[in-house]
CHARMM internal coordinates of N, CA and C (Angstrom, degrees):
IC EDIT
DIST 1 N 1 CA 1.4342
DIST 1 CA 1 C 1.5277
ANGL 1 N 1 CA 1 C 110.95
DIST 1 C 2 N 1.7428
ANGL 1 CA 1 C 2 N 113.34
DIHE 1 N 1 CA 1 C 2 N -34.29
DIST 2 N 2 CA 1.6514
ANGL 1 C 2 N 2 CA 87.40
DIHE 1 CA 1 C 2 N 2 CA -157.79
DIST 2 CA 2 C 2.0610
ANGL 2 N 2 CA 2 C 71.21
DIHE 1 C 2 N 2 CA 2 C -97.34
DIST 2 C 3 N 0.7848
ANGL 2 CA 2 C 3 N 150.08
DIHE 2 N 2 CA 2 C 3 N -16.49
DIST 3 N 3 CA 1.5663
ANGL 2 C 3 N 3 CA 128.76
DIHE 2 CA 2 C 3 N 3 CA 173.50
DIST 3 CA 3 C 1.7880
ANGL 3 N 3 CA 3 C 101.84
DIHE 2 C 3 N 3 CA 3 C -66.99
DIST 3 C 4 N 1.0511
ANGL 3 CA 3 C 4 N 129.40
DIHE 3 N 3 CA 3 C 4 N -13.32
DIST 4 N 4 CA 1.3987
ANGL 3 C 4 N 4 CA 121.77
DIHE 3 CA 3 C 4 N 4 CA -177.81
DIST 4 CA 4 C 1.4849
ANGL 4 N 4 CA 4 C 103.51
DIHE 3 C 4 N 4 CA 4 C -86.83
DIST 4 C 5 N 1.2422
ANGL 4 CA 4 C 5 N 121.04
DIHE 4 N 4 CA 4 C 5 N -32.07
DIST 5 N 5 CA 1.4380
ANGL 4 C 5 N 5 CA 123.15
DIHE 4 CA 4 C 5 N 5 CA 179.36
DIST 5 CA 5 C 1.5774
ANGL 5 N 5 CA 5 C 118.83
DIHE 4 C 5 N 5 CA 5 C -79.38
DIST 5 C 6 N 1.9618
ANGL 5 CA 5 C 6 N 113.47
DIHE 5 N 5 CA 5 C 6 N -39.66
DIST 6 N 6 CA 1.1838
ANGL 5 C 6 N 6 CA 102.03
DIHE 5 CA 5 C 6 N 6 CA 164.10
DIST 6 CA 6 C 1.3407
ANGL 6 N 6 CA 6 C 124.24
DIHE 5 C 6 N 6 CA 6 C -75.72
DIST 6 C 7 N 1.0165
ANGL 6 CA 6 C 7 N 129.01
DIHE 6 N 6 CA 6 C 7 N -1.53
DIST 7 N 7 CA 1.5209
ANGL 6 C 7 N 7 CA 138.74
DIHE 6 CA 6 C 7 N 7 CA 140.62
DIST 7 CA 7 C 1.7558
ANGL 7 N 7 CA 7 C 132.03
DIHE 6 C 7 N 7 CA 7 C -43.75
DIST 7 C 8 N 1.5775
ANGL 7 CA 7 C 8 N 87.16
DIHE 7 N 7 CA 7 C 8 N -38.66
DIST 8 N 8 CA 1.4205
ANGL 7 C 8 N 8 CA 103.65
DIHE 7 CA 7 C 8 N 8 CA 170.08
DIST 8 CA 8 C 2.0367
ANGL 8 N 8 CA 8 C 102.08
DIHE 7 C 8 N 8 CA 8 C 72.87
DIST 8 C 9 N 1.1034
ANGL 8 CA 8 C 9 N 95.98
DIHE 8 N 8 CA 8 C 9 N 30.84
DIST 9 N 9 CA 1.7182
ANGL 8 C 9 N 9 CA 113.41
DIHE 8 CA 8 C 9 N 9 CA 169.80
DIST 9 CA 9 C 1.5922
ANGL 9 N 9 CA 9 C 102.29
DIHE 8 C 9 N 9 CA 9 C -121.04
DIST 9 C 10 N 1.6412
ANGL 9 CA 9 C 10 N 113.09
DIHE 9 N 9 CA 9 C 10 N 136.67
DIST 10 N 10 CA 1.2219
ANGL 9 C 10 N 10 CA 142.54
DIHE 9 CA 9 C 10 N 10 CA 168.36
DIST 10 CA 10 C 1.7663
ANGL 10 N 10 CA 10 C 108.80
DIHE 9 C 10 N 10 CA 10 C -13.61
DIST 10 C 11 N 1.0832
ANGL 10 CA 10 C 11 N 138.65
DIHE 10 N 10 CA 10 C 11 N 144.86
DIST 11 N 11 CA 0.9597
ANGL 10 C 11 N 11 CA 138.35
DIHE 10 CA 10 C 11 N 11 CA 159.11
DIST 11 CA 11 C 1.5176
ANGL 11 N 11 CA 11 C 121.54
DIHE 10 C 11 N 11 CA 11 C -66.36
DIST 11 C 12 N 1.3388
ANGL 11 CA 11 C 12 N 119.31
DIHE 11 N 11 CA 11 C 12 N 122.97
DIST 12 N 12 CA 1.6101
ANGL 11 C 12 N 12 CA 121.51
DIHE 11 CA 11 C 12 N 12 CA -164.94
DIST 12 CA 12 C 1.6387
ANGL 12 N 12 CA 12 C 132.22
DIHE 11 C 12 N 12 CA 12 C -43.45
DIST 12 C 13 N 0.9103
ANGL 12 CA 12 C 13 N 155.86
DIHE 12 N 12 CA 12 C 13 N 45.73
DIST 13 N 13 CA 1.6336
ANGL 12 C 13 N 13 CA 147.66
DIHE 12 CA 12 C 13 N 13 CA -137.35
DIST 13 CA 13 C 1.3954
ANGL 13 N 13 CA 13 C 113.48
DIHE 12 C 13 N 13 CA 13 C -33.22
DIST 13 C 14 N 1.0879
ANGL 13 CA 13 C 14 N 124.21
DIHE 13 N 13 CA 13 C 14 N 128.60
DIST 14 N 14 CA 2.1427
ANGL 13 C 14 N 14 CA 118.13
DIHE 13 CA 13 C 14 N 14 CA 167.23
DIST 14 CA 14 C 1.4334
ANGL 14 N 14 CA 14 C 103.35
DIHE 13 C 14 N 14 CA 14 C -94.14
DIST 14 C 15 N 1.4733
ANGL 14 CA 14 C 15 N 96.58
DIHE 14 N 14 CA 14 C 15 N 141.14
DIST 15 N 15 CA 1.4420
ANGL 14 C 15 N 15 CA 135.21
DIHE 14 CA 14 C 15 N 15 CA -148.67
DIST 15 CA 15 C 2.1599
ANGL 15 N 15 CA 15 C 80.87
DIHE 14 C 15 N 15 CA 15 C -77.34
DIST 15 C 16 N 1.2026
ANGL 15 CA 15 C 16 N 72.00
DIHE 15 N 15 CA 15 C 16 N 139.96
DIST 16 N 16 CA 2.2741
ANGL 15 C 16 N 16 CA 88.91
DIHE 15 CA 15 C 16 N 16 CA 165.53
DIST 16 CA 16 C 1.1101
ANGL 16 N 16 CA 16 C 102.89
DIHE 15 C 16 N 16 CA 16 C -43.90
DIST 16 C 17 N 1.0640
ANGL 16 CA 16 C 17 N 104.72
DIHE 16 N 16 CA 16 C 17 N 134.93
DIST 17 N 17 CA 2.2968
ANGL 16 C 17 N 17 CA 111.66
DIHE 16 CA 16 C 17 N 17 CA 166.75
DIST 17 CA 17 C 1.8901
ANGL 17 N 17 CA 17 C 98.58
DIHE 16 C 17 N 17 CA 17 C -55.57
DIST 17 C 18 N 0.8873
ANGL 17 CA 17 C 18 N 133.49
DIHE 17 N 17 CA 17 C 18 N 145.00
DIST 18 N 18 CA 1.3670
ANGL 17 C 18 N 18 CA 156.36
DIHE 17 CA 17 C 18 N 18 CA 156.48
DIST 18 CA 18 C 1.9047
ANGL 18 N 18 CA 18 C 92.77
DIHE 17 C 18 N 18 CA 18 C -45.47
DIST 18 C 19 N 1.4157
ANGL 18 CA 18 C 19 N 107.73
DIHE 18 N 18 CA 18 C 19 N 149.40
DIST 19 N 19 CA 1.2211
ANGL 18 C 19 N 19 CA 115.00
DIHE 18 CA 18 C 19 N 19 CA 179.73
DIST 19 CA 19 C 1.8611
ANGL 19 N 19 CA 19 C 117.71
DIHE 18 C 19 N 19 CA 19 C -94.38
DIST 19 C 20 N 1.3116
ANGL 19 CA 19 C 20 N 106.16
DIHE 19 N 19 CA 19 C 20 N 97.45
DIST 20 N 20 CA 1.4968
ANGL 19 C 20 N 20 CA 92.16
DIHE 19 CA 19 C 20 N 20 CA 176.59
DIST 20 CA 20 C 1.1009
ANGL 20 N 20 CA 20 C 129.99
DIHE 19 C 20 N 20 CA 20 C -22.20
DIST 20 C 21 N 1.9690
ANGL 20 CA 20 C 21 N 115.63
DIHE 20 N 20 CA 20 C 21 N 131.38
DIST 21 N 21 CA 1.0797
ANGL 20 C 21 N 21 CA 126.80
DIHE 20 CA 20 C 21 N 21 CA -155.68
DIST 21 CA 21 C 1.9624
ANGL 21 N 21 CA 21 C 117.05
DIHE 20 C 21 N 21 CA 21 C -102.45
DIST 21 C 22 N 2.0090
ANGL 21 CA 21 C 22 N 84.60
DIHE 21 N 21 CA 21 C 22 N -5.18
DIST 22 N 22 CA 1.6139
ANGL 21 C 22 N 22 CA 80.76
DIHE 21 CA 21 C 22 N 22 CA -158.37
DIST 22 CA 22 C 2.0830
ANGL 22 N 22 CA 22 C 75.65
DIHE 21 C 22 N 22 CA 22 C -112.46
DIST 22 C 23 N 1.2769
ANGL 22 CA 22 C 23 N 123.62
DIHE 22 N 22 CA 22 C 23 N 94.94
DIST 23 N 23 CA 1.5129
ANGL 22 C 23 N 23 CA 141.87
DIHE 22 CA 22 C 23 N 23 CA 170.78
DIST 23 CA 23 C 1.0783
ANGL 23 N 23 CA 23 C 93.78
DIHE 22 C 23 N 23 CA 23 C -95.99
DIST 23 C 24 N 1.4724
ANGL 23 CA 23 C 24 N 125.71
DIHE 23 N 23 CA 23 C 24 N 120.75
DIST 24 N 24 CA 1.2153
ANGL 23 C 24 N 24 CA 137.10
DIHE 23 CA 23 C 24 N 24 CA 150.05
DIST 24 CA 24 C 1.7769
ANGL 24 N 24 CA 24 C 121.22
DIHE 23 C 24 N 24 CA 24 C -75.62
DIST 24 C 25 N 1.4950
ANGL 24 CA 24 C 25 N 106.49
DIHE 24 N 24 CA 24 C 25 N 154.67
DIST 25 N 25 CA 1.2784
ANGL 24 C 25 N 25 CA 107.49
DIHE 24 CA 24 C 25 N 25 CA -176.78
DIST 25 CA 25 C 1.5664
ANGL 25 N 25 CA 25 C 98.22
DIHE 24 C 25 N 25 CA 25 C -101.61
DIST 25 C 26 N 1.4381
ANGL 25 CA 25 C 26 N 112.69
DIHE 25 N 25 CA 25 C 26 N 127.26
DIST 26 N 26 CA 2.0099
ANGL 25 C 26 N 26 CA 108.59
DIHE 25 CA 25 C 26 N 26 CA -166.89
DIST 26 CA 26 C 1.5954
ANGL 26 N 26 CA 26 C 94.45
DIHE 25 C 26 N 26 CA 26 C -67.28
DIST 26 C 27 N 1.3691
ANGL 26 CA 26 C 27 N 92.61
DIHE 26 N 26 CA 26 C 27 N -58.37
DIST 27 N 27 CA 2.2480
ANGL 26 C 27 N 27 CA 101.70
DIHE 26 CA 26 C 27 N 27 CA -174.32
DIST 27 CA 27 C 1.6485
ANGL 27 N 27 CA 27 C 110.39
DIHE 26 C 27 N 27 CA 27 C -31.16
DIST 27 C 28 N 1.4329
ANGL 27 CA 27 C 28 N 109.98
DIHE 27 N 27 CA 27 C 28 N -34.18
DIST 28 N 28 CA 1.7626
ANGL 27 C 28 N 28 CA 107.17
DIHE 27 CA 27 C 28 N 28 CA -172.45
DIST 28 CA 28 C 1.4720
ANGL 28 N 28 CA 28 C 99.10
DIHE 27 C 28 N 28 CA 28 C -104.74
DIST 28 C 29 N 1.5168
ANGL 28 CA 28 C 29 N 126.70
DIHE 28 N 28 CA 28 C 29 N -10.35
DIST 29 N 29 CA 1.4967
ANGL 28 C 29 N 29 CA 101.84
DIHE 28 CA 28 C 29 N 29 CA 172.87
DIST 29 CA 29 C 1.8748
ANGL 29 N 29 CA 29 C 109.18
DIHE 28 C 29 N 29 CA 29 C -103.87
DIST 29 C 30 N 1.7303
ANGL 29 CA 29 C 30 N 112.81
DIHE 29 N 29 CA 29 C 30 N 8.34
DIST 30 N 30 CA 1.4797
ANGL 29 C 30 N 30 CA 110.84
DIHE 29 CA 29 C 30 N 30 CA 173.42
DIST 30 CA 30 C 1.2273
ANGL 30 N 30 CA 30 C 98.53
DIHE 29 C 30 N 30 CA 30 C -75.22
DIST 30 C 31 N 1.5253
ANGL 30 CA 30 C 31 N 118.21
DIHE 30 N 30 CA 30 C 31 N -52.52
DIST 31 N 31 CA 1.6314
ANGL 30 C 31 N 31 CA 139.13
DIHE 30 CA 30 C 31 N 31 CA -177.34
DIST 31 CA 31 C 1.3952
ANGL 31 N 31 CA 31 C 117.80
DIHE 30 C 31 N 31 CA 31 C -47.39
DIST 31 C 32 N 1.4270
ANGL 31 CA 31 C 32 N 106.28
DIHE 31 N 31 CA 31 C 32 N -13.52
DIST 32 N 32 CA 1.5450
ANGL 31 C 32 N 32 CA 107.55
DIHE 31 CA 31 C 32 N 32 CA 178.34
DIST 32 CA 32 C 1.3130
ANGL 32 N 32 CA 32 C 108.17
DIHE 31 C 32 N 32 CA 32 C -101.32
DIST 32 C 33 N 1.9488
ANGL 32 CA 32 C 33 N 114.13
DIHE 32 N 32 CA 32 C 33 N -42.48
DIST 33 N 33 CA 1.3737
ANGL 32 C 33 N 33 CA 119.38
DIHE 32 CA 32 C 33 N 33 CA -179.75
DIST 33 CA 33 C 1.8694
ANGL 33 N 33 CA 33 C 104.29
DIHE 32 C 33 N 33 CA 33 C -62.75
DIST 33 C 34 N 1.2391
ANGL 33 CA 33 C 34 N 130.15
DIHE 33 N 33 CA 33 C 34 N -14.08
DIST 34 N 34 CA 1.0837
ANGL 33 C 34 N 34 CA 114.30
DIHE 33 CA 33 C 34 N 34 CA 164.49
DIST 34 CA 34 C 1.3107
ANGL 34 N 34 CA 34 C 125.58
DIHE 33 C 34 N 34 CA 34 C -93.42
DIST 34 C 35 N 1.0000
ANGL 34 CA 34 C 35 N 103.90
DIHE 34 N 34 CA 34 C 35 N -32.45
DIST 35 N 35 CA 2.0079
ANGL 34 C 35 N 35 CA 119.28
DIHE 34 CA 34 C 35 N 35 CA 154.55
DIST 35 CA 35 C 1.8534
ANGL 35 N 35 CA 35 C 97.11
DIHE 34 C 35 N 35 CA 35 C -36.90
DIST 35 C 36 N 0.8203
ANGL 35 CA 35 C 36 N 123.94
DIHE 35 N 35 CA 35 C 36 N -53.41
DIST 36 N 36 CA 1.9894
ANGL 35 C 36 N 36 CA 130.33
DIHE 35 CA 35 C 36 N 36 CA -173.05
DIST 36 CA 36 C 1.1443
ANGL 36 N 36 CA 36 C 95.44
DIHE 35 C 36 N 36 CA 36 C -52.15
DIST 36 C 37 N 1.7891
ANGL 36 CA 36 C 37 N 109.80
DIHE 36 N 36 CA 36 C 37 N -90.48
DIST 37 N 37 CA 0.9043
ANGL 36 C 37 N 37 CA 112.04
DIHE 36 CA 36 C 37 N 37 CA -169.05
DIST 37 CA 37 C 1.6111
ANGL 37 N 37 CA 37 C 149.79
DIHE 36 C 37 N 37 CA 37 C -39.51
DIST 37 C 38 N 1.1631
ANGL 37 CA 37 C 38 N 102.33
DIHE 37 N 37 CA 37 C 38 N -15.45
DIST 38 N 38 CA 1.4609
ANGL 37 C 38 N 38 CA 143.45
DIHE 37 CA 37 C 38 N 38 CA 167.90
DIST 38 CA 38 C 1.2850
ANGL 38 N 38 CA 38 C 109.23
DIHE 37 C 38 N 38 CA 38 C -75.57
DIST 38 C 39 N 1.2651
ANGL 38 CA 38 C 39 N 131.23
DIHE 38 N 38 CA 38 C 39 N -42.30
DIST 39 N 39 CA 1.4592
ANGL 38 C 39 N 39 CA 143.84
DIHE 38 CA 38 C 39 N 39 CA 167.01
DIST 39 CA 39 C 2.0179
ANGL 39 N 39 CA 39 C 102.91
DIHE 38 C 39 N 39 CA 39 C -71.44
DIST 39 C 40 N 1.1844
ANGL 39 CA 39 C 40 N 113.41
DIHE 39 N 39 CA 39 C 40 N -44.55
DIST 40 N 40 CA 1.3250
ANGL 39 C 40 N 40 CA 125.38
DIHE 39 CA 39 C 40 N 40 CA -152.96
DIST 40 CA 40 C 1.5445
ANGL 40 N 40 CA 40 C 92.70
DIHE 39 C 40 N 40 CA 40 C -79.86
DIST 40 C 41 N 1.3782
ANGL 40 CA 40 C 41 N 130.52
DIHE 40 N 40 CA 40 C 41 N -44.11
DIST 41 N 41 CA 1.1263
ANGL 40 C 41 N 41 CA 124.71
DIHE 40 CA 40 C 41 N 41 CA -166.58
DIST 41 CA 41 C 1.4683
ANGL 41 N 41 CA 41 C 108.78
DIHE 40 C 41 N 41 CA 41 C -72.93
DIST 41 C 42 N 1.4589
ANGL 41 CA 41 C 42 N 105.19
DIHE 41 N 41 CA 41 C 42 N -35.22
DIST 42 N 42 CA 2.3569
ANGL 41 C 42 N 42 CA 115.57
DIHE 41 CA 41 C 42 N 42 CA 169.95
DIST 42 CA 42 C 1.5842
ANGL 42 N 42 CA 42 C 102.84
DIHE 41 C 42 N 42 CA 42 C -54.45
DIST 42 C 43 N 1.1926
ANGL 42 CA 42 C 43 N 116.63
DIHE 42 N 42 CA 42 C 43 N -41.53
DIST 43 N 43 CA 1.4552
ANGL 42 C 43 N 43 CA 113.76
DIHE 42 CA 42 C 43 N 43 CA -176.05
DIST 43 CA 43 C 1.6004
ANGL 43 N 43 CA 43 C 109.08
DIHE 42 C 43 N 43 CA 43 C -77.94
DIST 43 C 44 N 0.7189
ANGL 43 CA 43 C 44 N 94.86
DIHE 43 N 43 CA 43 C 44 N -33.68
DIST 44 N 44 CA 1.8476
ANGL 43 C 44 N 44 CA 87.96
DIHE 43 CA 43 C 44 N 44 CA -179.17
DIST 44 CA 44 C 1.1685
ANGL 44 N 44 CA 44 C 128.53
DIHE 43 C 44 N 44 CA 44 C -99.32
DIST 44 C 45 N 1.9612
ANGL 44 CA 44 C 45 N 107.70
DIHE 44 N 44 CA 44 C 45 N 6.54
DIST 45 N 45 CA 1.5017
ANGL 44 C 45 N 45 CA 114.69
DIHE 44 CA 44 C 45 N 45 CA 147.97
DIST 45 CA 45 C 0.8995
ANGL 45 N 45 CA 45 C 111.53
DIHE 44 C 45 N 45 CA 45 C -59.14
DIST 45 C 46 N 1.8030
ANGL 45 CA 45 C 46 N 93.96
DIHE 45 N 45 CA 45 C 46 N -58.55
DIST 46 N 46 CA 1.8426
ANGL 45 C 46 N 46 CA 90.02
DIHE 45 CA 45 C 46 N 46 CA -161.15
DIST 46 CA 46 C 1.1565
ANGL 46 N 46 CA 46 C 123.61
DIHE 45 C 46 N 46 CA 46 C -56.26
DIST 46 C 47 N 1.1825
ANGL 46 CA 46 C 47 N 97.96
DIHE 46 N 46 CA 46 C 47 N -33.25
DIST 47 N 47 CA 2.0506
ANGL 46 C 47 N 47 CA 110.76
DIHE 46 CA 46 C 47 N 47 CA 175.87
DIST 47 CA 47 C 1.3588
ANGL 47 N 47 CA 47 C 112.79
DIHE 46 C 47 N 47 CA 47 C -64.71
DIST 47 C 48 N 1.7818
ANGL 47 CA 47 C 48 N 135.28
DIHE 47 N 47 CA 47 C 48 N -10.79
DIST 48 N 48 CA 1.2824
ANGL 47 C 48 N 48 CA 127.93
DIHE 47 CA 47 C 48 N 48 CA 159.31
DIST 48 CA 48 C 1.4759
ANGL 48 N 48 CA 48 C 98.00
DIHE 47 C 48 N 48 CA 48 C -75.99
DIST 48 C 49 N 1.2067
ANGL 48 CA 48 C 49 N 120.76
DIHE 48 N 48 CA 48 C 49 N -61.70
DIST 49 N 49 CA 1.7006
ANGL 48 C 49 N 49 CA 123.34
DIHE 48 CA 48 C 49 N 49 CA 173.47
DIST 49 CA 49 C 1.0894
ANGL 49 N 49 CA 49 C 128.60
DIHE 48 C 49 N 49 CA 49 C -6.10
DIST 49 C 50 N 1.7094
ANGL 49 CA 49 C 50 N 94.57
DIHE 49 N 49 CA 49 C 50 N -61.77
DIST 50 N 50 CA 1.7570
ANGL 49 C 50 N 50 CA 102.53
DIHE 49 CA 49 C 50 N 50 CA 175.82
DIST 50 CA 50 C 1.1238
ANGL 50 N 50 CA 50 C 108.65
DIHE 49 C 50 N 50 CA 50 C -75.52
DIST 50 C 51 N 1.2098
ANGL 50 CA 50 C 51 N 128.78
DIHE 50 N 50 CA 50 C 51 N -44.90
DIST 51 N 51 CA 1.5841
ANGL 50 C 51 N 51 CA 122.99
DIHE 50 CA 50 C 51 N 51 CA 178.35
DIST 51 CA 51 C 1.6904
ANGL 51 N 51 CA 51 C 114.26
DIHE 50 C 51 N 51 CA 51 C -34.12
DIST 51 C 52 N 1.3353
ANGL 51 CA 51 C 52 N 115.10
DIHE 51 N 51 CA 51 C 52 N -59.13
DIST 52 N 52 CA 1.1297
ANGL 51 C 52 N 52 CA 135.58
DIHE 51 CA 51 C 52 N 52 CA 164.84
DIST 52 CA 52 C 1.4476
ANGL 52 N 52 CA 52 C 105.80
DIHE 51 C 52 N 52 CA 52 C -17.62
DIST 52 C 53 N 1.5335
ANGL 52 CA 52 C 53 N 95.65
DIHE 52 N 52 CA 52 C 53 N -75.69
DIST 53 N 53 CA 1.5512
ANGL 52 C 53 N 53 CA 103.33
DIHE 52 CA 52 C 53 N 53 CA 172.47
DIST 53 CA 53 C 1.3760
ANGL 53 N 53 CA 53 C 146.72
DIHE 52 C 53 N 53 CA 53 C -29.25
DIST 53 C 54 N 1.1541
ANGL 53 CA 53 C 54 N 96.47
DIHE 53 N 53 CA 53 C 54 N -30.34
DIST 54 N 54 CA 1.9194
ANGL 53 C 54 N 54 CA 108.30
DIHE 53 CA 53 C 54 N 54 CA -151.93
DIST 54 CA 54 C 1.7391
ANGL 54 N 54 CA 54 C 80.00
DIHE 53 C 54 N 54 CA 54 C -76.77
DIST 54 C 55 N 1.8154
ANGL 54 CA 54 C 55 N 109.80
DIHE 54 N 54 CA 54 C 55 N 139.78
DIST 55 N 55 CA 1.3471
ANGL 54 C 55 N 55 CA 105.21
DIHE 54 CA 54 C 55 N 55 CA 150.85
DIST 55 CA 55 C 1.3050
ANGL 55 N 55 CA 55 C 115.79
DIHE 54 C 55 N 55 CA 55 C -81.36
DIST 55 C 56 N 1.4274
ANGL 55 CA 55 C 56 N 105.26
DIHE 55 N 55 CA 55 C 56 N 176.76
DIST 56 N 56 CA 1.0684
ANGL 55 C 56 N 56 CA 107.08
DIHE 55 CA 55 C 56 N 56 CA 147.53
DIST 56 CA 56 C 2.4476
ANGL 56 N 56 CA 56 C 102.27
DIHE 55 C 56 N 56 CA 56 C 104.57
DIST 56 C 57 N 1.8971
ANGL 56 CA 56 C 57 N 82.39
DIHE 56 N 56 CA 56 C 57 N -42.67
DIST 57 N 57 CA 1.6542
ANGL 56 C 57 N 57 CA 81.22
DIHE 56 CA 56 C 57 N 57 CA 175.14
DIST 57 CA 57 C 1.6899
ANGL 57 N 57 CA 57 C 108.01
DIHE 56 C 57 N 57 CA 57 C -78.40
DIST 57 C 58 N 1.5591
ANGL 57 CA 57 C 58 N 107.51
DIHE 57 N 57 CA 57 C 58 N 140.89
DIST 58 N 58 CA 1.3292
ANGL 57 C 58 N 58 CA 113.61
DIHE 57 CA 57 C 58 N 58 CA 162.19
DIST 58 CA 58 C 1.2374
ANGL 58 N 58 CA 58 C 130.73
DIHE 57 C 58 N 58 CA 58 C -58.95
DIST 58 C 59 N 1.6405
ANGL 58 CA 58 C 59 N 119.75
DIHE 58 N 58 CA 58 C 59 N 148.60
DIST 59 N 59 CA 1.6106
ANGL 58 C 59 N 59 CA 109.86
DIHE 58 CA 58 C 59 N 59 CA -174.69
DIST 59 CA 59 C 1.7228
ANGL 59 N 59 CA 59 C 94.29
DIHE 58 C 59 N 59 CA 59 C -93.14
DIST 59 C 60 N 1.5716
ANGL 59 CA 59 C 60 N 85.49
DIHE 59 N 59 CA 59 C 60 N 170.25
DIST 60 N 60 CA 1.6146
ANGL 59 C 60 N 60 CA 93.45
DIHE 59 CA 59 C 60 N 60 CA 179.20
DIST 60 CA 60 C 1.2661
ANGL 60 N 60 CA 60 C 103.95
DIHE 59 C 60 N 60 CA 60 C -91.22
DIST 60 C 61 N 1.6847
ANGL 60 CA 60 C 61 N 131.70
DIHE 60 N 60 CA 60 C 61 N 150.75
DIST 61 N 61 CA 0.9965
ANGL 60 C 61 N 61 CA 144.57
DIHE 60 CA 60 C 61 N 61 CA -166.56
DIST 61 CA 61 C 1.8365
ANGL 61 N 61 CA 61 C 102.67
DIHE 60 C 61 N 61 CA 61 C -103.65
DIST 61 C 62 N 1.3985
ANGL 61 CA 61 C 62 N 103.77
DIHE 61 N 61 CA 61 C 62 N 131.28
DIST 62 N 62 CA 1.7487
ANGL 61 C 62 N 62 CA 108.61
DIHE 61 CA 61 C 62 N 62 CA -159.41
DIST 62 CA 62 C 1.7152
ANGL 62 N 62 CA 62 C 82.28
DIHE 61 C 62 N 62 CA 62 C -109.46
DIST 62 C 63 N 1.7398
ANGL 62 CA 62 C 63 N 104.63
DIHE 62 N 62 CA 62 C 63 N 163.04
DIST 63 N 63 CA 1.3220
ANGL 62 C 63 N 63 CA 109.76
DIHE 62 CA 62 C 63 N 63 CA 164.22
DIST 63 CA 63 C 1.2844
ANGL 63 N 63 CA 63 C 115.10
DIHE 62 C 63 N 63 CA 63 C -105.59
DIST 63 C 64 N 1.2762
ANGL 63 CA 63 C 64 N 123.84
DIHE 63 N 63 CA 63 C 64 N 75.61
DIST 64 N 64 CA 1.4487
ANGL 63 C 64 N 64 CA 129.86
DIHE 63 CA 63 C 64 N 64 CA -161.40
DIST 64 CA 64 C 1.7525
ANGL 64 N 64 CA 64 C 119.45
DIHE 63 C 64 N 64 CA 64 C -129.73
END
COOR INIT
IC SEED 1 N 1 CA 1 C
IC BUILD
């Protein structure tokens, strides 16, 4: 730029950014986040399950 000016020629233009290459498709990554969650909710039965399990922890006392 400043050799284009002591030149007394236009200042150079920069070229467009390139178009990101990594575009996701939303339809196949909702379809997956529900694909998870679907997975996520089996895992975190079982993981109340075991909780269940463990001796030794006290239950909580309800006012019922």
């Amino acid at each position: 730029m400043v050799r284009a000016g002591k030149a007394g020629l236009p200042a150079p233009k920069e070229k467009a950014p390139a178009r990101p290459v990594n575009v996701v498709n939303l339809m196949d990554a909702l379809r997956r986040s529900i694909e998870g969650t679907e997975s996520n909710k089996a895992r975190a039965a079982k993981a109340a399950a075991k909780k269940a399990e463990v001796p030794g922890r006290p239950k909580r006392m309800t006012d019922g």
